[in-house]
C-alpha positions as CSV (number, residue, x, y, z in Angstrom):
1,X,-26.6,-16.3,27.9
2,X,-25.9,-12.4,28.9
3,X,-22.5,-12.2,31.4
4,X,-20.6,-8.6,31.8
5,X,-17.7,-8.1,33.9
6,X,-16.3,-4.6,33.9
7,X,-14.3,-2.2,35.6
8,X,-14.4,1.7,36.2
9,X,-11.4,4.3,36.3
10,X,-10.8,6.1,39.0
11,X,-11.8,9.4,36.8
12,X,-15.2,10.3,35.9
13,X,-16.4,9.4,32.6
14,X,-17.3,12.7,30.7
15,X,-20.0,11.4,28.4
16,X,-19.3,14.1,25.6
17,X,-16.0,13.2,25.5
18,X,-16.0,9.3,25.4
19,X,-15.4,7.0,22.2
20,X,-16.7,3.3,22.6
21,X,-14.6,0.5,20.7
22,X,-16.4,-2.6,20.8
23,X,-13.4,-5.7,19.6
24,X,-15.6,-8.8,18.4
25,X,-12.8,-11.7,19.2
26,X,-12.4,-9.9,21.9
27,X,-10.6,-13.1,23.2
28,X,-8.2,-13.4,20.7
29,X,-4.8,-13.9,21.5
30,X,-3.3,-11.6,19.0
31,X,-5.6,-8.6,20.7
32,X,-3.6,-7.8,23.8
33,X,-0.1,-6.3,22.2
34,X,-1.9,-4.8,19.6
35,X,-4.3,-2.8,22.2
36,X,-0.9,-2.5,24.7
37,X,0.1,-0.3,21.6
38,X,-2.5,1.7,21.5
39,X,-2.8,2.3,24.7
40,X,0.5,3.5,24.1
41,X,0.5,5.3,21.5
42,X,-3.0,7.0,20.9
43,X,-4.1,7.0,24.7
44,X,-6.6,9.6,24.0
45,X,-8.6,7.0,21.5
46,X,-9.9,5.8,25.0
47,X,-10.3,8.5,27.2
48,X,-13.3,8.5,29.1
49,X,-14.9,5.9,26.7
50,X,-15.1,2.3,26.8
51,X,-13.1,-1.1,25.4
52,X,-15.9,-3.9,24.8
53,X,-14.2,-7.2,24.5
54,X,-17.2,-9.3,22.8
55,X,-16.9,-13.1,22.1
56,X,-18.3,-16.3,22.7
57,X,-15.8,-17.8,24.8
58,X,-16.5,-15.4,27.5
59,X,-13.8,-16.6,29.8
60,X,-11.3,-15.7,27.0
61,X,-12.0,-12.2,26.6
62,X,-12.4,-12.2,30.4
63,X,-8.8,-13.2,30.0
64,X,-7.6,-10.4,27.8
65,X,-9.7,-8.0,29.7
66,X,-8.2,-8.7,33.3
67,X,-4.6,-8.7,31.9
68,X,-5.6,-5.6,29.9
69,X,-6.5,-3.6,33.2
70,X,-2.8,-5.0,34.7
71,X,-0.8,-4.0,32.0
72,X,1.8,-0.8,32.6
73,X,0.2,0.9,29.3
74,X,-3.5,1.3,31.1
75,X,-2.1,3.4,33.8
76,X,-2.4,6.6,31.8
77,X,-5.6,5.8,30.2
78,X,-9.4,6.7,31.8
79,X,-11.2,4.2,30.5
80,X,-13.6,1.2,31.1
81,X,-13.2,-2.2,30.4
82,X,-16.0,-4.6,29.6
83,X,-16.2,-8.3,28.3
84,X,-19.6,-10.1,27.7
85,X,-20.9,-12.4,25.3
86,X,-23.9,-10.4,24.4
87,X,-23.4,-8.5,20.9
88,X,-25.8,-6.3,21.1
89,X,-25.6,-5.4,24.2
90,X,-21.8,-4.3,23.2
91,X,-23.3,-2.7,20.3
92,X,-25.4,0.3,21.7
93,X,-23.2,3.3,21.4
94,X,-20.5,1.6,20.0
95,X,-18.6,4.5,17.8
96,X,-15.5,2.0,16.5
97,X,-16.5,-1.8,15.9
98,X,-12.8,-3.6,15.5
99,X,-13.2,-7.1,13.8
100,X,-10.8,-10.2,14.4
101,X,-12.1,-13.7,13.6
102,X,-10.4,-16.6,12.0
103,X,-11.8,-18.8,9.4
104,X,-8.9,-21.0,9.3
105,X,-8.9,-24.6,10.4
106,X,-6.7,-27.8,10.3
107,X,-7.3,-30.3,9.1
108,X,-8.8,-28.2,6.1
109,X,-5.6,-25.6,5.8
110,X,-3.2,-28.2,5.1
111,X,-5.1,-30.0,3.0
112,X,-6.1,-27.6,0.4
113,X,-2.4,-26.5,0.6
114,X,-1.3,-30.0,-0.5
115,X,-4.0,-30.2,-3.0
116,X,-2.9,-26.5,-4.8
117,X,0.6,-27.9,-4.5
118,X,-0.2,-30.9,-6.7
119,X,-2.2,-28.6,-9.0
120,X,0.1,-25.6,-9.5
121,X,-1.8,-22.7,-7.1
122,X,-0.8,-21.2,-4.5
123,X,-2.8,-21.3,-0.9
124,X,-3.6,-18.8,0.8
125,X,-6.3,-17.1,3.4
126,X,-6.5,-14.0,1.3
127,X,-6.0,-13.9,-2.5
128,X,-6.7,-17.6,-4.0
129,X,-9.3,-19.9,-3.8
130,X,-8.3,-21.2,-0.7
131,X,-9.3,-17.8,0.9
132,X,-12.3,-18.0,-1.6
133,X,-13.7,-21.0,0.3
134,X,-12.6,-19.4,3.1
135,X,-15.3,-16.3,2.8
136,X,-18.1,-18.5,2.9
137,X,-17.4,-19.6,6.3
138,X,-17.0,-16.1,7.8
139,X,-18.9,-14.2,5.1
140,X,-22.5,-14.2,6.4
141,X,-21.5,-14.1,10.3
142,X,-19.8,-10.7,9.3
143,X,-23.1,-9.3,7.2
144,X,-24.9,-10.4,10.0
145,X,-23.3,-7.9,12.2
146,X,-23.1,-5.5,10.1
147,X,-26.9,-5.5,9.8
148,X,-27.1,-5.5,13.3
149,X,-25.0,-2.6,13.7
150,X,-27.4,-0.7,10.7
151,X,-30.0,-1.3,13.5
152,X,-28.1,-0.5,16.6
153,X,-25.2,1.8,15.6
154,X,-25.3,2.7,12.0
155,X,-23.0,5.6,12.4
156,X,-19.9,3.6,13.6
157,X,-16.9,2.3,11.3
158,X,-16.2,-1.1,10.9
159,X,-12.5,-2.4,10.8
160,X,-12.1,-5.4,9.3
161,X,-9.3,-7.5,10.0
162,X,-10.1,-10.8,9.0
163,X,-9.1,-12.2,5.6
164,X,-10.3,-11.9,3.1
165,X,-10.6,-8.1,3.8
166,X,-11.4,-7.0,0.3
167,X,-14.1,-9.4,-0.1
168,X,-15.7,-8.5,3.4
169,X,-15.0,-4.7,3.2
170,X,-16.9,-5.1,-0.4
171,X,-19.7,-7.1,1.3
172,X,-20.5,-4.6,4.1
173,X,-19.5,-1.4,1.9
174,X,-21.6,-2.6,-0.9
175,X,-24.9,-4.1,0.8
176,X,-25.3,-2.6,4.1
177,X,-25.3,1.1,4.9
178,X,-22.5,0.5,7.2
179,X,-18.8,2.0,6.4
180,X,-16.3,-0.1,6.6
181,X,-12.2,-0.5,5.9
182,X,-10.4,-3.7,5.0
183,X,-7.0,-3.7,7.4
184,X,-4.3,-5.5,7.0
185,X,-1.6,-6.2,8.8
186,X,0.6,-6.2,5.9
187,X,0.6,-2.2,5.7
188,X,3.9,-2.2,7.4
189,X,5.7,-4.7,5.5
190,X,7.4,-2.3,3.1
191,X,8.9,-0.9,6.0
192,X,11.1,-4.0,6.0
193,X,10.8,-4.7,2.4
194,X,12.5,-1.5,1.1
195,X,15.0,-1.3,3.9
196,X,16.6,-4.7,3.6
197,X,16.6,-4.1,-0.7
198,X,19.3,-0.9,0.7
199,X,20.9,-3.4,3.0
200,X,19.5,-3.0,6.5
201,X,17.5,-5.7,8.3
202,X,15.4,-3.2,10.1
203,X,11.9,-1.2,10.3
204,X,12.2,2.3,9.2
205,X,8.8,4.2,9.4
206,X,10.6,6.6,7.4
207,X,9.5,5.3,4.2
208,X,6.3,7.5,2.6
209,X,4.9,5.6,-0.2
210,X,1.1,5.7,-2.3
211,X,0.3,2.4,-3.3
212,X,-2.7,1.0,-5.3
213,X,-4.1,-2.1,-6.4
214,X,-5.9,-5.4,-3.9
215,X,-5.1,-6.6,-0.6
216,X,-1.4,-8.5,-0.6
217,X,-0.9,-7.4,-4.5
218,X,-0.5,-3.6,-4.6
219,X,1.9,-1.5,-6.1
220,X,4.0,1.6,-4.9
221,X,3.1,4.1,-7.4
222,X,5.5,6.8,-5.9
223,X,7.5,7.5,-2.7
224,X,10.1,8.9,-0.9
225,X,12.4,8.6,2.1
226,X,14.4,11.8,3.7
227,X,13.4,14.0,0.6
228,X,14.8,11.5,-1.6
229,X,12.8,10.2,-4.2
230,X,12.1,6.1,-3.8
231,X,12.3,5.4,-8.0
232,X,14.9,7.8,-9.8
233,X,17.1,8.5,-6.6
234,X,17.7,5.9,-4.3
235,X,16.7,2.6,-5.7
236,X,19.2,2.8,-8.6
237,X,22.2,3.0,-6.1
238,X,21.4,0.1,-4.4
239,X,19.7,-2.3,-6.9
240,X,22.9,-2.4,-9.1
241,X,23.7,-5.6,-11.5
242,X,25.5,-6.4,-8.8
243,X,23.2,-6.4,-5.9
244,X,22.5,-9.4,-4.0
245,X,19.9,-9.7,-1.2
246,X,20.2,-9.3,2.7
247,X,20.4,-12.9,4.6
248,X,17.8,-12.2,7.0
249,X,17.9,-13.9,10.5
250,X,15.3,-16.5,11.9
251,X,15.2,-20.2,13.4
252,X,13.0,-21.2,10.2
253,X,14.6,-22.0,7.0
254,X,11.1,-21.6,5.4
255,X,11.2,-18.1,6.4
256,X,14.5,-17.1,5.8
257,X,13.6,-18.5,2.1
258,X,10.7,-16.7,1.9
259,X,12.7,-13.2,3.0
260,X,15.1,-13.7,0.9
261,X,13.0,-14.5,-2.3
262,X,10.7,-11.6,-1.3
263,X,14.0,-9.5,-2.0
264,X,14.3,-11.1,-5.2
265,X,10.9,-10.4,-6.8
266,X,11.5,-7.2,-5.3
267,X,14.5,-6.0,-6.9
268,X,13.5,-8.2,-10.4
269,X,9.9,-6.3,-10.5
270,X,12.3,-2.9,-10.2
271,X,14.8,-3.8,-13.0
272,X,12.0,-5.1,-15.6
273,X,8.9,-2.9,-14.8
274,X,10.1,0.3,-12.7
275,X,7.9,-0.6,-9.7
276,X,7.6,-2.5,-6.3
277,X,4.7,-4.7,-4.8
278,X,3.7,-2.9,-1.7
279,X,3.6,-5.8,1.0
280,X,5.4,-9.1,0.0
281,X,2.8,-11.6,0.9
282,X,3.4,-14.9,-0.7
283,X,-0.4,-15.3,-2.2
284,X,0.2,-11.6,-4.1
285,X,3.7,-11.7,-5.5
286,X,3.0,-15.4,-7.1
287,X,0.6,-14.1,-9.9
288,X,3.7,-12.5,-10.8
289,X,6.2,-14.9,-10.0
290,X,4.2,-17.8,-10.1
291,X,6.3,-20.7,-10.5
292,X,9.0,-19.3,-7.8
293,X,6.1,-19.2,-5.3
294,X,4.6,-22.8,-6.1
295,X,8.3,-23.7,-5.2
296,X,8.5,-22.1,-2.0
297,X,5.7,-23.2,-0.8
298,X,5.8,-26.7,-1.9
299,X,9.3,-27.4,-0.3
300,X,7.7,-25.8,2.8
301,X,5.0,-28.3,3.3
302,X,5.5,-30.8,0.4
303,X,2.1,-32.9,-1.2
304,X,0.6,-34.6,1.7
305,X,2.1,-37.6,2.0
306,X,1.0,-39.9,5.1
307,X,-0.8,-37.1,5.9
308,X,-3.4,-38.3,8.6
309,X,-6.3,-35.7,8.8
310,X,-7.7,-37.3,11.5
311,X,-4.3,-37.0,14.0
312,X,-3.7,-33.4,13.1
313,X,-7.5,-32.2,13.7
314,X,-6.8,-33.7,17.6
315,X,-3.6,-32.4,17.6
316,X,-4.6,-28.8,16.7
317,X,-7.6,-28.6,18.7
318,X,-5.2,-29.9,22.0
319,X,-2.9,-27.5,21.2
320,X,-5.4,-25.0,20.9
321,X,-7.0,-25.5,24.2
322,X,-3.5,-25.6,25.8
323,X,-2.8,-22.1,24.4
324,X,-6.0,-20.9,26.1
325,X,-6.1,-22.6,28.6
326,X,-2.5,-20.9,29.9
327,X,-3.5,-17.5,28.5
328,X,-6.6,-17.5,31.1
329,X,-4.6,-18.9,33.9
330,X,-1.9,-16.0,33.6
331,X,-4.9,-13.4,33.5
332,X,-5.3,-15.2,37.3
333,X,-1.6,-13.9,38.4
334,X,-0.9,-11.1,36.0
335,X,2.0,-9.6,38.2
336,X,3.9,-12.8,37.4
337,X,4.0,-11.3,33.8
338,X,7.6,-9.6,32.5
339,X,5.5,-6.6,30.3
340,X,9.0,-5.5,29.5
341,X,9.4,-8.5,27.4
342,X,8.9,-8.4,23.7
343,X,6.8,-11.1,21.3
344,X,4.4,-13.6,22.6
345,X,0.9,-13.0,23.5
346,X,2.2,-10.4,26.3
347,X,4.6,-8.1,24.5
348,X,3.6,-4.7,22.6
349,X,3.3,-4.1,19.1
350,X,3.7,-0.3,18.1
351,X,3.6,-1.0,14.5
352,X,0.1,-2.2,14.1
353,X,-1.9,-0.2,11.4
354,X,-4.6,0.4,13.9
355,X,-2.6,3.0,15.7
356,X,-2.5,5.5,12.7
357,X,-5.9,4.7,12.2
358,X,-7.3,5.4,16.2
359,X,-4.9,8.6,16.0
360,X,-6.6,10.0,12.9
361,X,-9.9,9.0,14.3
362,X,-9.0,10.8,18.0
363,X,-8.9,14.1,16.0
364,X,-5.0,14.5,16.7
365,X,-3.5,14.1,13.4
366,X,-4.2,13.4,9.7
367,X,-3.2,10.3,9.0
368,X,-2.3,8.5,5.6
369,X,-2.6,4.8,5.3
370,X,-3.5,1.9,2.8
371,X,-6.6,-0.2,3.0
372,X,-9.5,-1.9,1.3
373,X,-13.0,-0.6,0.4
374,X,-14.6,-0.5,-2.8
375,X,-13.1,2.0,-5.7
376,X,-15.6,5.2,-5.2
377,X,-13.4,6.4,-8.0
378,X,-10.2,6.5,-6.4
379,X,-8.1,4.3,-8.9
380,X,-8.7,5.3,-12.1
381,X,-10.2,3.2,-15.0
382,X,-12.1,1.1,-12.4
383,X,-15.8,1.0,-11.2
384,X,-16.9,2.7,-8.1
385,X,-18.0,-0.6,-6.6
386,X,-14.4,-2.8,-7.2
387,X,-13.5,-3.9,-4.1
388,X,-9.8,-2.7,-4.1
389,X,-6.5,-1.5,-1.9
390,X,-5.3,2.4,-2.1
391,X,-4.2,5.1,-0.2
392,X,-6.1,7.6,2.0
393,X,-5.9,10.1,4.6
394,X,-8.2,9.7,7.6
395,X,-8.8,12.4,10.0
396,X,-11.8,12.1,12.2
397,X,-14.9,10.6,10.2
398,X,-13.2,11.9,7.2
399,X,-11.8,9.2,4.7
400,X,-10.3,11.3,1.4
401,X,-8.0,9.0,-1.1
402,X,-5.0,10.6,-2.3
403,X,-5.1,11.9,-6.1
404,X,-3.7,10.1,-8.9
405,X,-3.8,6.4,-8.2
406,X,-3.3,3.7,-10.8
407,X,-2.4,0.7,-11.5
408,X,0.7,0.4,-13.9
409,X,1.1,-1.3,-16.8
410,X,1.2,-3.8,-17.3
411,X,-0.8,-5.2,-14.3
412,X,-3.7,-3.6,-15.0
413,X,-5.2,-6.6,-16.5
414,X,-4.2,-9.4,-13.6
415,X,-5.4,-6.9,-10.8
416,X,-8.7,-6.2,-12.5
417,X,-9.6,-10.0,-12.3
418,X,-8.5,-10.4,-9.2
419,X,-11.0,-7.7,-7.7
420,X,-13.7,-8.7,-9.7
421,X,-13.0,-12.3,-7.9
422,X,-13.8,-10.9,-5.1
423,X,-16.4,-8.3,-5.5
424,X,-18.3,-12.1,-6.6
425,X,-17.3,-13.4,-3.7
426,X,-18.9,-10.8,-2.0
427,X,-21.9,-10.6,-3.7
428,X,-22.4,-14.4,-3.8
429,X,-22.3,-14.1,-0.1
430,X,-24.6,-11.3,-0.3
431,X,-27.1,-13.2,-2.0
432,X,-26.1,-16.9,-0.9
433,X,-26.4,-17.7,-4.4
434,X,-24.2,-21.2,-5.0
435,X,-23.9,-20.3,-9.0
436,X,-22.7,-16.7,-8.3
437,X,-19.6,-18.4,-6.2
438,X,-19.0,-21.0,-9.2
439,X,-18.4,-17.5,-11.3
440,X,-16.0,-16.3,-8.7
441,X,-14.3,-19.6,-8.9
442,X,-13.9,-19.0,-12.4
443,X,-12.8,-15.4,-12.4
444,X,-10.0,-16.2,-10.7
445,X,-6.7,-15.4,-13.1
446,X,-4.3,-18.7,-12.9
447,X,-5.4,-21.5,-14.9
448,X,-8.8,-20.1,-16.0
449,X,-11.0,-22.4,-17.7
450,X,-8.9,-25.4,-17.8
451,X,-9.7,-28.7,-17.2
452,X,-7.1,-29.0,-14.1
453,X,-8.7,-25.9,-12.7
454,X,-12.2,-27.4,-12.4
455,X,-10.6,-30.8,-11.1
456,X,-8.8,-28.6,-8.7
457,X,-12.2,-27.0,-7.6
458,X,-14.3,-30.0,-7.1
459,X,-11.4,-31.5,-4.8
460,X,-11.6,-28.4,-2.7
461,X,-15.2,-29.0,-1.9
462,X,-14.5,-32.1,-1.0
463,X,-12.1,-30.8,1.8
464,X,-14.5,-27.9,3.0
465,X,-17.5,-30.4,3.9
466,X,-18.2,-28.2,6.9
467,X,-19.6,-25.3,4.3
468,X,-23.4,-24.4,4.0
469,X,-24.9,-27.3,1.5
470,X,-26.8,-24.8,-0.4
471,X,-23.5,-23.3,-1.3
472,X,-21.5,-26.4,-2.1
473,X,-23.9,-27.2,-4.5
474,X,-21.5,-25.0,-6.8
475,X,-19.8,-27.8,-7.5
476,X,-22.2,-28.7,-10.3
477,X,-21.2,-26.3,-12.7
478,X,-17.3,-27.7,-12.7
């Protein structure tokens, strides 16, 4: 089935001037503040050039499409807007390809929570065998399209948003000829992070920092803020013996937890080892702090008792097709909308890494930011195929990492398993190869090669019974 709506500016296009972005999830409900920003921000990413909204569920990037052309932001932009479910339709010309598609699932999510609690990992889309399983469900879609686009347009970047992004940035980096970047939207956590460690609960984009090391577990090598330097100037006034942490407000005690022990590993990592952990994501600061973590997250969700799978997978899918189903009604009556309001599916986000990233790719400004692809001899001491997370400056099609990235001691160890868990994740994918996937298992770091480990693994393919059976049949070798 082929259906394309679109829309055309009141200005001319200028076909030297125009830059396509195709968005597959184009429906996603997360897309609209996030391209309400840009529009705000880097207006000139879309001059003359085109937003393709591709997805399945055409009538939900129809959705985010109509409420795209009402918002305020569009006003200043000259561009078209186009939803279809044909990919490569969308694909011809494309010059940016943005990817946002989710892998996670109830009644699966919760269950392989439950079963890490009762074995002592923690769960996770991203770094942890949770998010290993979880590659294999998005893994081959994503190479698929990335082959297509070697085809269709094999000169346009690929933005991966999707955990995990180091595995898929490896996959498409390593065995297509397409380039591609691992983004994450936890590049603006230390913004947060390292203002609340000085006592403020705000953002401050002040902060300039080079970090190195995988998605959710990287470490600020240097940085400063105002001229100051982060490490010998202002940390030690604030992370005194007698510092305590900043009681950060929300409605959820889980999250005020997890803010407040983010703070803790945070100024503990800075008193014994000198350095902080980029982006506080739960599933990168427990292979530090593992048995914190484990805590957290089991007082959070707790083992599974009188769990029903059943219940939740018809609750989840309800609640899903409510969520939708509103979201597409509102596109109906957009001036009902309150733009000015903040949050919700409606409101802007400014702080999304893609607007440094569409800036730098307008031409405007250089632009430094952190993100996954493999090594190319960025990071020292690693191979230029190890899918990892470090620094560059992108300006145009120009990528160029920042000189002298590491990874400090003592971590060098932990964060060279963790890649090479998921450079086999990736190349397992690659080659659909079932045993290849049983060695990623294995590679990961926390409890290698135990007996509970391969008890653990056998349970989770149990849960993921959805998965290709050629690739299940990894469960042989545990």
């Amino acid at each position: 089935m082929f259906a394309v709506s679109c829309f055309q500016s009141r200005n001319n296009i200028r076909k030297k001037d125009k830059m396509n972005i195709t968005f597959i999830g184009g429906g996603s409900l997360r897309l609209l503040p996030i391209l309400r920003g840009i529009l705000a921000e880097v207006p000139e990413i879309f001059r003359n050039g085109e937003i393709r909204l591709v997805d399945l569920k055409l009538e939900r990037a129809e959705a985010v499409g109509k409420l795209l052309l009402a918002c305020p932001e569009y006003n200043a932009v000259s561009c078209r807007v186009i939803w279809t479910d044909d990919l490569d339709s969308a694909l011809k010309g494309t010059d940016v390809l943005y990817l946002t598609m989710a892998a996670r699932r109830d009644p699966s999510e919760t269950q392989s929570v439950f079963l890490a609690n009762r074995y002592g990992y923690v769960s996770s889309d991203n770094l942890s065998v949770n998010g290993a399983f979880l590659s294999l469900r998005l893994g081959r879609t994503i190479l698929n399209i990335a082959q297509k686009m070697e085809k269709i347009c094999p000169n346009a970047l690929m933005l991966l948003f999707p955990n995990p992004v180091s595995v898929y940035s490896c996959l498409v980096n390593t065995y297509t000829k397409v380039r591609a970047l691992g983004i994450c939207g936890g590049f603006n956590n230390h913004r947060y992070d390292l203002t609340r460690l000085t006592g403020r609960d705000a953002f401050d984009p002040g902060w300039d920092v080079v970090a190195a090391g995988v998605n959710h577990l990287s470490y600020i090598l240097r940085g400063t803020y105002c001229g100051e330097d982060l490490y010998s100037e202002i940390m030690p006034r604030y992370l005194t013996d007698g510092w305590k942490p900043l009681e950060v407000e929300s409605p959820y005690e889980w999250a005020r937890d997890g803010m407040r022990q983010g703070q803790i590993f945070l100024y503990q990592m800075f008193r014994r080892y000198g350095k902080f952990i980029f982006s506080t994501e739960s599933d990168g600061s427990a292979h530090i702090f593992p048995e914190e973590s484990v805590r957290l997250q089991i007082k959070r969700f707790g083992r599974g008792e009188n769990y029903d799978p059943a219940a939740v997978a018809k609750e989840v899918n309800e609640a899903e097709r409510t969520r939708f189903a509103s979201f597409i009604e509102s596109s109906k009556n957009p001036e009902k909308i309150d733009w000015s309001a903040s949050g919700g599916y409606y409101g802007k986000i400014d702080t999304d890494i893609t607007i440094p990233i569409f800036r730098a790719l307008a031409g405007t400004a250089k632009m430094r930011i952190v993100a996954s692809r493999p090594n190319y001899g960025a990071v020292r001491d690693f191979s230029p195929d190890t899918p990892l997370e470090y620094t560059m400056d992108i300006l145009g099609q120009s990528v160029t990492p920042v000189e002298d990235q590491y990874i400090p001691a003592p971590f060098y160890g932990l964060t060279a398993s963790l890649a090479e868990f998921q450079r086999l994740q990736a190349e397992a994918i690659a080659k659909w190869d079932p045993r290849i996937f049983a060695d990623a298992l294995d590679a990961y770091p926390v409890h290698r090669f135990m007996d509970c480990s391969k008890r653990f693994f056998r349970e989770m393919f149990d849960i993921y019974t959805d998965l290709d059976p050629h690739m299940r049949e990894a469960v042989q070798y545990f």
